[in-house]
KETILO-542734 format. One record per residue: residue in three letters; z, x, y of N, C-alpha, C, O in turn. Coordinates in steps of 0.001 Angstrom, whole numbers, plus 500000, padded with zeros to 6 digits. Layout:
<atoms>
ALAZXYZXYZXYZXY
...
</atoms>
This chain:
<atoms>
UNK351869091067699793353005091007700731354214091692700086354528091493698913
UNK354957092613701021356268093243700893357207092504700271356878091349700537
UNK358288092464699526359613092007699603359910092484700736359768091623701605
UNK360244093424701117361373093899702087360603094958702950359925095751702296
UNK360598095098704293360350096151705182361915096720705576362957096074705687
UNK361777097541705669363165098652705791362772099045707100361753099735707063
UNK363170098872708120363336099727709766364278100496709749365374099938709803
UNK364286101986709674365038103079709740365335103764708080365471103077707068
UNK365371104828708125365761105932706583366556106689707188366199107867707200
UNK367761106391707835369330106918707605369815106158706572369472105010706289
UNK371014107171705757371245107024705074371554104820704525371302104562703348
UNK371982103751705331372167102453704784370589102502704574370225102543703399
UNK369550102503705616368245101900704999367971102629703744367865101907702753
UNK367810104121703536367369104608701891368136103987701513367637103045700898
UNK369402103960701525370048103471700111369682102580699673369327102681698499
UNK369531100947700476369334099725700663367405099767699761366964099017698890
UNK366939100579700245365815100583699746365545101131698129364844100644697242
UNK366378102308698147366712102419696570367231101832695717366919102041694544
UNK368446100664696169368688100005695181367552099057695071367277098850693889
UNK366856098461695846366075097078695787364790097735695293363911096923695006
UNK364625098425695205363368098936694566363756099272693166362998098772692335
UNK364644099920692727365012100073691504365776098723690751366009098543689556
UNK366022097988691754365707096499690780364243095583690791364150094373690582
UNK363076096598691119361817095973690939361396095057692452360386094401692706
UNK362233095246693016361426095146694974360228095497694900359652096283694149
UNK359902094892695694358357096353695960358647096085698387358475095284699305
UNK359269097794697991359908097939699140359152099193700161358771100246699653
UNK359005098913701638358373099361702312359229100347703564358867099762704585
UNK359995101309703950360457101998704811359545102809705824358613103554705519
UNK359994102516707045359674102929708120360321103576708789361295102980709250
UNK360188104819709130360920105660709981359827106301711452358675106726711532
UNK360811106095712310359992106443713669359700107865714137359127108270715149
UNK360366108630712910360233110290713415360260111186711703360133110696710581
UNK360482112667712134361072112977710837362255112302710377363151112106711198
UNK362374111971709356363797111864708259364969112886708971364665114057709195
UNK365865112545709197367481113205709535367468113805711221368458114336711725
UNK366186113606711934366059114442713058365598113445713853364898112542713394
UNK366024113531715404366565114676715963368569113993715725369056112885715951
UNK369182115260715207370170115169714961371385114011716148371104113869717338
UNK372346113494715665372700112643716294374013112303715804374920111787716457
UNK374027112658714533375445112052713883376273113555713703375596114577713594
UNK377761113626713678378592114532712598378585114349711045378439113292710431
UNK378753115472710596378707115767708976379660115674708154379697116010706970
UNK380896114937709184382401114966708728382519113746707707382539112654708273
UNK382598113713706375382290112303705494383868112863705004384673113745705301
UNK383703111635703980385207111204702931384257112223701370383264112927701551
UNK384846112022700172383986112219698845383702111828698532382982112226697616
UNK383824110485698800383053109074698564381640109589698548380911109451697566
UNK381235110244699765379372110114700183378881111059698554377693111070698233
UNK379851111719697752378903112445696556378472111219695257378300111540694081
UNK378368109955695731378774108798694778377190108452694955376399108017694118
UNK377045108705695974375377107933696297374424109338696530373544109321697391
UNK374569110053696039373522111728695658373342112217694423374402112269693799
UNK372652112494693990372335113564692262373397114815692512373588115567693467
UNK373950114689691300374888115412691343374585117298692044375235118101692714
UNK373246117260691390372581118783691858372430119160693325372229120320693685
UNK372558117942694298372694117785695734373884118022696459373887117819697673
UNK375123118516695744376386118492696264376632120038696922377235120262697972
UNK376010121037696036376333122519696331375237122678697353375362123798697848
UNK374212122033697879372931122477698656373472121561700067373562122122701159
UNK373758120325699911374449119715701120376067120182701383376597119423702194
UNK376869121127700945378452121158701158378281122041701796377570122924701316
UNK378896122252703307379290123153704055380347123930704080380455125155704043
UNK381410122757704175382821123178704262383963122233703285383453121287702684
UNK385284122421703126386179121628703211386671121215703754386691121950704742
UNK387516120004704040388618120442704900389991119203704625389877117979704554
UNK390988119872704536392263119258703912392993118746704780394163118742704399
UNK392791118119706202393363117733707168393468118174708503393270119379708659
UNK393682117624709328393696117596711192394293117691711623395323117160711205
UNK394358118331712720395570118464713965395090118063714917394122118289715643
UNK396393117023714786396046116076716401397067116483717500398246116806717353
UNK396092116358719001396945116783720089396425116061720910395221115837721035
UNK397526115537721689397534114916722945397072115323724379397811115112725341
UNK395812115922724525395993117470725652394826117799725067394280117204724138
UNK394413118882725705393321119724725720393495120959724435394251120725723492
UNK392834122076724503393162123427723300394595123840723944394962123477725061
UNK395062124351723391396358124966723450397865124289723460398966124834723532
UNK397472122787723354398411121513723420398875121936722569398396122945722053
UNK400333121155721930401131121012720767399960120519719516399124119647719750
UNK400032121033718547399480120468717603400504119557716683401644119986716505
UNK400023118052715981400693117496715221399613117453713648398743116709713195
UNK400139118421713332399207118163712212399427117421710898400633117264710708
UNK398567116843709795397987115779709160397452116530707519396230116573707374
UNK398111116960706621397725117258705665397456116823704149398312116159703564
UNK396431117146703600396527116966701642396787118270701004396872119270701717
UNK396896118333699963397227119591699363395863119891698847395454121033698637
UNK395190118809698659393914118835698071392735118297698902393151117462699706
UNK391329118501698988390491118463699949390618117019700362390798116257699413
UNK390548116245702028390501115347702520388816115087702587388202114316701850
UNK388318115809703505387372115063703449386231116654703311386579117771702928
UNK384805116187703791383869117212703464382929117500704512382329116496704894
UNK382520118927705284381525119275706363380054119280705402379910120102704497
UNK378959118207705752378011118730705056376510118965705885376587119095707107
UNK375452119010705382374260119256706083374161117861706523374410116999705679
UNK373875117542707574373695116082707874372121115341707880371926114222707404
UNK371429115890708288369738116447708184369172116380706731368167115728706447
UNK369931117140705795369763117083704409370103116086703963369292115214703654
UNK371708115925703775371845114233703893370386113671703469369559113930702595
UNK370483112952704326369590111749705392367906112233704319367163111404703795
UNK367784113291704289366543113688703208366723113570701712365846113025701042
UNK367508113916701315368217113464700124368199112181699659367832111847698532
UNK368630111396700606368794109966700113367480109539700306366946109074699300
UNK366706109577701493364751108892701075364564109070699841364371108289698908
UNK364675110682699956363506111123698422364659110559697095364353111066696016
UNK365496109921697045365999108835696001365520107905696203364837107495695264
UNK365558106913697620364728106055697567362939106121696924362376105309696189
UNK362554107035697360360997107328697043361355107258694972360837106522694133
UNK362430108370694804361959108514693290362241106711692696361775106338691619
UNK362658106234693164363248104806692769362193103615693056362355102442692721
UNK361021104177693780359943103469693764359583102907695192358610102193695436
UNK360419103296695991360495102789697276359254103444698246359500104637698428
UNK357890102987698979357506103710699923357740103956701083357264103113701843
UNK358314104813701593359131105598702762357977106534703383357402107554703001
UNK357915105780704424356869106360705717357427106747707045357848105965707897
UNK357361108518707145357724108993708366357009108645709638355826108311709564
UNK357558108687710687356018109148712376356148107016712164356536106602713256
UNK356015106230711519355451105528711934356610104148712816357623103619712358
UNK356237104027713559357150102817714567357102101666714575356077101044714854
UNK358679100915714138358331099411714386357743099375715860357740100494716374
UNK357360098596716477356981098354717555357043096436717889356981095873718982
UNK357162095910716708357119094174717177357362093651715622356770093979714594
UNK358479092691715834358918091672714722359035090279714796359946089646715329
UNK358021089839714205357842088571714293358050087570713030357443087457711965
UNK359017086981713521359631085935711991359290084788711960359790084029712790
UNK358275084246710944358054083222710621358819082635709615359882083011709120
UNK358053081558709360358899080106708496358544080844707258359668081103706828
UNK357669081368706376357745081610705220357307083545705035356826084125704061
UNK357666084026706222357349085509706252358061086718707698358760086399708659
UNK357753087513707474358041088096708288356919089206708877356524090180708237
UNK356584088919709950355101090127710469355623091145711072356526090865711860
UNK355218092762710903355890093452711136354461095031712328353701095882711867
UNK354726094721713546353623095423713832354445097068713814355655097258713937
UNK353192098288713591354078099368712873352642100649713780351416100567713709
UNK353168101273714234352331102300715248352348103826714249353332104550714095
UNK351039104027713688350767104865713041350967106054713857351081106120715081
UNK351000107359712633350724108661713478350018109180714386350159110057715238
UNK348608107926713783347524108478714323347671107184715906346629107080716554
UNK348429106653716211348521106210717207347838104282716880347787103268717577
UNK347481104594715613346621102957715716348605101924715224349626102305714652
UNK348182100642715855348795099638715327348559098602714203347696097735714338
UNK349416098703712962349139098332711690349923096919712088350502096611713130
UNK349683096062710654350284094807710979350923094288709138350224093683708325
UNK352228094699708925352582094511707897353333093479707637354285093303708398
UNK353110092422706397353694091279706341354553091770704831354199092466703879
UNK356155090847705236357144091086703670357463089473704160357154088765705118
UNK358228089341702975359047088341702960361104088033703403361869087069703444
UNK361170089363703611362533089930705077362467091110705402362106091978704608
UNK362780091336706540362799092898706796364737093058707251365690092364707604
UNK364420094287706967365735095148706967365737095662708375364724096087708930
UNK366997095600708957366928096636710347368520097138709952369655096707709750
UNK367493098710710016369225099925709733368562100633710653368672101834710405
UNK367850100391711714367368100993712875368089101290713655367657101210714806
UNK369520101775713474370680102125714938371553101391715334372076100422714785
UNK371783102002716638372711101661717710371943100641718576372446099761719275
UNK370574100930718397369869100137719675368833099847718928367820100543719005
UNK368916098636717969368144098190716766367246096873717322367424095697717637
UNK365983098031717213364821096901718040364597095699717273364243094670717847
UNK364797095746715868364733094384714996366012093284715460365964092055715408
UNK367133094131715916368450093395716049368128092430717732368524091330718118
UNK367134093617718451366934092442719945365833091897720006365459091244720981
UNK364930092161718605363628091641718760363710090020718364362941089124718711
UNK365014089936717440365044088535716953366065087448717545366156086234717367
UNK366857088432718379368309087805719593369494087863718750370512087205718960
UNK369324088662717805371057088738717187372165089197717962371791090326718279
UNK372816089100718253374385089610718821374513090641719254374494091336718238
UNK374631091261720033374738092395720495376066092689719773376841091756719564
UNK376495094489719211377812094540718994378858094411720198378435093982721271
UNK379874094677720100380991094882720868380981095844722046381114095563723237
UNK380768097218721397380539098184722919379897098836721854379827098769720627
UNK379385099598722943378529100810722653379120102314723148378631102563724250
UNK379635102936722885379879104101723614378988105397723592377909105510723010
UNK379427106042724091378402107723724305378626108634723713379343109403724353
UNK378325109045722580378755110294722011378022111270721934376942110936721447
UNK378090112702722263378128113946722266378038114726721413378667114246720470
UNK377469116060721017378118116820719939376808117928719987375608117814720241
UNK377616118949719642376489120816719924377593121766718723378413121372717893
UNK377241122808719029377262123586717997377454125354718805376831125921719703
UNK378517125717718018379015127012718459378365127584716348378428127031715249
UNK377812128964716894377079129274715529378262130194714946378458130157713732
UNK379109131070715810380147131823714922380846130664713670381367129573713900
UNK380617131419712167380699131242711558382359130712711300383077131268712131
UNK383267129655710237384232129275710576384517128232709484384080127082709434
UNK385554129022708387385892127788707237386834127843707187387393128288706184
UNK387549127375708354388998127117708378388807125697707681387740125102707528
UNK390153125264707272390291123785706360390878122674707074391236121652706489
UNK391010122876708572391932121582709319390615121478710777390242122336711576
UNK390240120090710601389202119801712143390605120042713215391769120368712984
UNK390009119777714215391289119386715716390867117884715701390077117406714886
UNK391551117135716798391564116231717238392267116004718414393496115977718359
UNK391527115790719766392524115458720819391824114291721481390618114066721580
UNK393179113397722039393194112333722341393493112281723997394455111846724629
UNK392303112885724390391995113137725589390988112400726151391107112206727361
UNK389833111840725495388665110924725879389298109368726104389850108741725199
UNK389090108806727650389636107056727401389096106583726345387911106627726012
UNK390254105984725650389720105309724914388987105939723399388400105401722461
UNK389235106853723616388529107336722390388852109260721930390049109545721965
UNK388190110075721663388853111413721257387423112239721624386243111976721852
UNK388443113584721519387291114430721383387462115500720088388372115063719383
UNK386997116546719618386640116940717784386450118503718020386000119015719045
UNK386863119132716921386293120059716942386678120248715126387713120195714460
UNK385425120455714871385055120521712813384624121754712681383639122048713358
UNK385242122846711760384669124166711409383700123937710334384249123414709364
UNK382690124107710204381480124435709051380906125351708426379724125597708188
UNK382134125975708113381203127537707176380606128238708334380693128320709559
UNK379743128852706992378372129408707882377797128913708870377139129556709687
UNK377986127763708885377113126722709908377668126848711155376905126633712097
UNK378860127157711412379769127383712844380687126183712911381219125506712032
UNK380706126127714371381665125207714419380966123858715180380231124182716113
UNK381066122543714958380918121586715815381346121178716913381425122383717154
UNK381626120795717627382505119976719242382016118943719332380811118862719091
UNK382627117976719644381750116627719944383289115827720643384471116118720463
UNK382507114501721662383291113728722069382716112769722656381642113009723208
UNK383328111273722703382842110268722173383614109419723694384828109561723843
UNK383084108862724382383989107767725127383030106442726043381979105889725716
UNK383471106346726668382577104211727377381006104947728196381040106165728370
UNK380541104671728362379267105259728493378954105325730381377987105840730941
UNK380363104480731139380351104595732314381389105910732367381355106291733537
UNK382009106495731845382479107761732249381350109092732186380220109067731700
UNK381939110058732735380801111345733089381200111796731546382161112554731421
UNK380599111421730557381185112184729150380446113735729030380969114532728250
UNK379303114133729757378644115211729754379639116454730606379587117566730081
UNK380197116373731401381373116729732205382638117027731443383315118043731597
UNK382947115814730410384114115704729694383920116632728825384908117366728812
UNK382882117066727856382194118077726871382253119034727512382501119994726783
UNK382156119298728510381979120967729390383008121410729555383193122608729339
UNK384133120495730042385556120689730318386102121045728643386772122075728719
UNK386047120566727231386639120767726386385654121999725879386376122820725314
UNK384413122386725873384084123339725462384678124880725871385006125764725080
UNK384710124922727270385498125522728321386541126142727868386627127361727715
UNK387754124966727531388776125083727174388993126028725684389899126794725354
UNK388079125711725168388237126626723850387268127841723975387078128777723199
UNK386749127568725105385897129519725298384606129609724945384177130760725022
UNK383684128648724514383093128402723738381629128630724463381654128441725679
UNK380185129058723824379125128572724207377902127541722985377178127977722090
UNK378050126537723321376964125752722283375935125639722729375638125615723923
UNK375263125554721823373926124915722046373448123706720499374138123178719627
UNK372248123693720745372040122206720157372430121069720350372591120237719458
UNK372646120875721648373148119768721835372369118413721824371202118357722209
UNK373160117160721300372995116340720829373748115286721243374946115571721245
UNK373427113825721706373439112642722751372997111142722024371802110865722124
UNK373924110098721259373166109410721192374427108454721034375486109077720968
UNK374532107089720960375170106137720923375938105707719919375593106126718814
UNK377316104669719964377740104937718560378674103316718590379816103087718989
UNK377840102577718112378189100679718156379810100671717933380343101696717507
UNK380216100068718084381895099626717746381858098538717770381248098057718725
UNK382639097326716488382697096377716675381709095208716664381155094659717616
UNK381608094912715077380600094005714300380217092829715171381207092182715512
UNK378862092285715709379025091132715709379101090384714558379123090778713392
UNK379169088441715324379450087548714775378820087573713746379370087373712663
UNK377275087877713892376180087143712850375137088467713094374800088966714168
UNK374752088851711730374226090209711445372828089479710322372219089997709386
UNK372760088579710731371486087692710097370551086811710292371237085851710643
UNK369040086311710324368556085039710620368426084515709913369287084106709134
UNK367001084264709894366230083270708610365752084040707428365784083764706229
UNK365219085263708187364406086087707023364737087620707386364012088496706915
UNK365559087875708018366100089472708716367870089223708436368687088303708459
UNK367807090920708126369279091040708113369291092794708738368326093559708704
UNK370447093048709194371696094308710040372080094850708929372560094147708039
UNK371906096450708766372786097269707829373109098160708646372309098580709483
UNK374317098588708539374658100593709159375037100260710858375776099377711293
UNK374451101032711426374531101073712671374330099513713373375047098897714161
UNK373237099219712829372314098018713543373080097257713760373120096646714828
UNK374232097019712404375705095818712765376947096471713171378057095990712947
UNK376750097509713736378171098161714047378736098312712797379900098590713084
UNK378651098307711523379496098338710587380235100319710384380014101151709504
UNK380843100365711260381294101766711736382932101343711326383371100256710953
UNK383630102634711550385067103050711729385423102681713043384852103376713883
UNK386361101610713611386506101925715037387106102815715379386866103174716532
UNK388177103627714587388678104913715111388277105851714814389083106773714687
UNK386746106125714532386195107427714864384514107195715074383727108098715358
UNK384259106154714921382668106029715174381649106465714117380456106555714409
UNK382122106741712864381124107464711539380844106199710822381694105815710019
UNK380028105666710955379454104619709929378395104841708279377727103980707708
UNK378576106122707943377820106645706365378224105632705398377480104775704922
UNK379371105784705163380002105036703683380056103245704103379610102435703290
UNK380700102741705557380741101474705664378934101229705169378518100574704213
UNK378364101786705904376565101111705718376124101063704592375254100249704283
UNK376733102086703596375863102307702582376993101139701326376626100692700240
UNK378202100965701928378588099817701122377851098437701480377297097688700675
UNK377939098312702512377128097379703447375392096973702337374945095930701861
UNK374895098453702341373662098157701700373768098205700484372654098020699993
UNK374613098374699645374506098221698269375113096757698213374615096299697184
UNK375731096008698637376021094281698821374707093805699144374215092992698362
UNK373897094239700378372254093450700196371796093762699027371376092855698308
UNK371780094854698664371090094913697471371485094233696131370856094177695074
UNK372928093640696530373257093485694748372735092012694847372290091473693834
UNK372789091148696402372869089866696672371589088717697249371360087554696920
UNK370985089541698139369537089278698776368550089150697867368121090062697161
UNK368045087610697876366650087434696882365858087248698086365980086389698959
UNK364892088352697965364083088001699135362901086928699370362215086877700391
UNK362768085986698125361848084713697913363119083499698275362821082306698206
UNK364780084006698727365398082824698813366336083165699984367235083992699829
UNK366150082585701064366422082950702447367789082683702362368637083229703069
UNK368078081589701235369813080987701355371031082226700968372252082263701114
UNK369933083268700362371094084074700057371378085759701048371505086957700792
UNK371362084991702063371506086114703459373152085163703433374145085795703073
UNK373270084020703739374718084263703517375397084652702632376567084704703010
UNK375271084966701612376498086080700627375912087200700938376189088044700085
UNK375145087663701862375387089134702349376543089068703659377510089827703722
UNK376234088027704653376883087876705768378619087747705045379525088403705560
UNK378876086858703863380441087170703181380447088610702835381207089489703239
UNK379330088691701907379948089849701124380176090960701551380776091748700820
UNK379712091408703032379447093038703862381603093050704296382604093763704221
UNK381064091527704783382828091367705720384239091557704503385413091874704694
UNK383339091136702998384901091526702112384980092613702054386044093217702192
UNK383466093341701755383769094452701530384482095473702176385048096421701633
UNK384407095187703506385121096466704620385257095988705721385343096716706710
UNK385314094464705809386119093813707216387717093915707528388408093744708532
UNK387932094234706333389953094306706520389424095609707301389245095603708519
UNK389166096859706385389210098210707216389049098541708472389798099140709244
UNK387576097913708662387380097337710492387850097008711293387644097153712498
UNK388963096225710431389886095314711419390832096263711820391059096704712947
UNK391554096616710325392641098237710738392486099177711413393396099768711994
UNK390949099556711457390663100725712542390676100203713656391386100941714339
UNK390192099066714494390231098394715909391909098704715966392262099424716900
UNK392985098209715026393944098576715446394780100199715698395888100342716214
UNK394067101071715279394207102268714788393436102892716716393964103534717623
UNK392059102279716564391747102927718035392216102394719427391823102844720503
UNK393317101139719223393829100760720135394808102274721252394785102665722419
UNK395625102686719806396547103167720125396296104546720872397156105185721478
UNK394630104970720680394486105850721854394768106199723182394801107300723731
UNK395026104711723729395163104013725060396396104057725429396735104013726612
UNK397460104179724132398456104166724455399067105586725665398439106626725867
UNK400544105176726365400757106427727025401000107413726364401180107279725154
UNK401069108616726943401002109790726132402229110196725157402246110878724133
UNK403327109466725917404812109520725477405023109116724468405700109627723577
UNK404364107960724478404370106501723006403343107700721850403651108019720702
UNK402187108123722592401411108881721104402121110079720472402234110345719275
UNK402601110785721606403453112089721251404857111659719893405207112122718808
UNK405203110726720645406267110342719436405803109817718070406341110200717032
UNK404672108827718092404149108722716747403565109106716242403213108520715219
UNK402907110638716640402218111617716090403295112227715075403185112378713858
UNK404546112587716061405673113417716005406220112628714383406719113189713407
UNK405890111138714588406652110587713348405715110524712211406133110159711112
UNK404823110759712338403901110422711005403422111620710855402967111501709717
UNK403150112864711218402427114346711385403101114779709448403905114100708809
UNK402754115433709217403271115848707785402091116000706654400891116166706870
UNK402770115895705372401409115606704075401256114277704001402254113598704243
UNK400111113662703689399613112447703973399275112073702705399117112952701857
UNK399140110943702435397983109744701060397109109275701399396662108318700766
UNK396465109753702574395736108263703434394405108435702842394379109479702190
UNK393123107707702821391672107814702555391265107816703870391674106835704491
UNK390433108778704654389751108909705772388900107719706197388654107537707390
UNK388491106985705340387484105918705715388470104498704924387939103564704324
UNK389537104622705071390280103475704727391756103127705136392805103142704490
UNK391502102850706266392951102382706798393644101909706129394809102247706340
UNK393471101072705172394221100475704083395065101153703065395686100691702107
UNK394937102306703491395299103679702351396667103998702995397653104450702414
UNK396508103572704742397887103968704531399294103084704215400416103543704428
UNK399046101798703694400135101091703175400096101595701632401001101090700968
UNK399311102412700966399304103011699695400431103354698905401339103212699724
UNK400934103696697896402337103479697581402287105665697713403198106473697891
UNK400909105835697531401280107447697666401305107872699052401788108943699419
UNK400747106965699855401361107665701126402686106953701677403359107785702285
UNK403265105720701664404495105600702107405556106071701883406599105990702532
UNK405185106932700323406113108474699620406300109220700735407345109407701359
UNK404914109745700993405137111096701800406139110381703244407208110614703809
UNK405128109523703334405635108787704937407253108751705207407857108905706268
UNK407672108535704093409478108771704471410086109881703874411273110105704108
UNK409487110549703195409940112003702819409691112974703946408570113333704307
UNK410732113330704423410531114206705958411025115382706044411252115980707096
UNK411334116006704288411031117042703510409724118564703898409565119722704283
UNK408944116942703248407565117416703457406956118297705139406108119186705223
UNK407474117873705879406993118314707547407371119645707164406479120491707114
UNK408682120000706855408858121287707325408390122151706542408963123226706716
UNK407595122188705737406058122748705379404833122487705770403872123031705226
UNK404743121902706442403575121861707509403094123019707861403746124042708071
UNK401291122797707971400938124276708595401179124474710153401079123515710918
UNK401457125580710536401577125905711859400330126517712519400355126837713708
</atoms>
């Protein structure tokens, strides 16, 4: 019998599986397709994500830089308020690679990571967990651990197979690909989607991205056509898949626990959950004895110290989307400049290096135009 079955190899399940295997797990991953495909997420991370890769993985996954955003209230050609570092903010990378990268760490770390094959049924008993798993070849296997992992998504069949909580909302996100090449150093950002934004990230060689994100009862396929439009654009690759907001209560049972997506453990003001999950899974991993069921609660504490303040700051951060346009225009207008902030840490901006910049109003009138 397993320690641990892993449902999903995006990046929280490898990780989650690499650490617990490299503390002597004997750990089992399941993935329902190829590794990183069919594409679904943006490549837009913090530098944080080079913390959990071999260092030799940084020049083969880096696309682009990019040192800050311009946000606009409006469609292309709006006022821009732009958002700068002097030094790189965050990073465009292969996202696909990614996501391959981190298995084959899990694998070198001892972990077995199996593509093609499908949870299909989770059944939790009193001293186990049964795990039915639909081979390539189409037969149904029947694997028993002692907890299984679900980093299976947005729509995490372990998360409704056992009645855990649904998250908060779910919204619809979008995203394709214009191939003209493009390493400019500032994404866009407009705050045109209810409730939420729409993107545009340059990637090198790779082109440019578009994507936009909003409640899953609006026409968001419509909303993408209209902003592609607007910037002249023709994509293809397009790409459709869901994006949790807003942790539930309880991300645990008896013998199952939620990493990554599966618990919403995302940004609420932008929907990228890489770094929350993979902090997320390095806390199961430092904390979860999988022969002692009692210690799923210091994962259920330890996920929420780790990045429940931030969570909390971003819910307040994506409130203000909603706000009227008048109210955003002006506090764009007041905060736009060189920044301190950490992209994946709201908390960065009470920082003592950004409340520098924040009242130095010096700084704006060097702003890029």
């Amino acid at each position: 019998m397993h320690d641990f079955v892993v449902v999903g190899a995006g990046p929280p399940g490898s990780r989650f599986a690499r650490r617990a295997a490299a503390a002597g797990r004997d750990v089992v991953v399941f993935e329902k397709g190829s590794i990183g495909t069919p594409l679904a997420c943006s490549g837009h991370v913090s530098d944080d994500v080079w913390e959990y890769v071999p260092d030799d993985a940084r020049d083969e996954l880096l696309q682009n830089r990019v040192y800050g955003a311009r946000f606009h209230v409006g469609g292309p050609g709006s006022k821009a308020y732009p958002f700068y570092k002097s030094e790189p903010v965050s990073n465009v990378i292969d996202r696909v690679g990614l996501d391959r990268t981190l298995a084959d760490c899990a694998r070198e770390a001892g972990a077995d990571v199996r593509e093609n094959h499908t949870v299909v049924g989770v059944d939790e008993r009193d001293d186990r967990v049964v795990v039915e798993v639909r081979t390539p070849a189409g037969d149904v296997e029947t694997v028993e651990a002692r907890m299984v992992a679900g980093c299976d998504g947005p729509t995490s069949r372990v998360r409704r197979s056992l009645g855990l909580p649904e998250p908060d909302e779910l919204l619809h996100g979008v995203l394709a690909f214009d191939e003209a090449p493009d390493d400019g150093d500032l994404v866009d950002v407009h705050l045109t989607a209810p409730t939420f934004f729409a993107w545009r990230i340059p990637r090198g060689d790779a082109g440019v991205e578009y994507g936009l994100a909003a409640p899953p009862s609006d026409d968001v396929s419509a909303m993408f056509d209209r902003l592609t439009d607007a910037y002249d654009v023709t994509t293809d690759h397009f790409c459709s898949g869901a994006i949790p907001v807003g942790p539930p209560e309880r991300v645990t049972t008896d013998r199952a626990f939620l990493i990554g997506d599966a618990a919403a453990q995302t940004k609420p003001f932008t929907g990228g959950g890489i770094l929350y999950g993979m902090t997320a899974a390095d806390v199961a991993a430092e904390v979860i004895d999988p022969r002692d069921p009692a210690t799923l609660a210091d994962y259920e504490s330890g996920w929420r110290d780790a990045i429940g303040t931030e969570i909390r700051l971003g819910s307040a951060i994506r409130r203000c989307y909603s706000l009227p346009e008048p109210v955003q225009r002006t506090g764009l207008w007041a905060l736009s400049g060189e920044i301190g902030v950490h992209m994946d840490r709201p908390s960065s901006f009470f920082s003592p290096a950004h409340l520098k910049k924040l009242f130095s109003r010096s700084n704006r009138e060097n702003a890029p135009r």
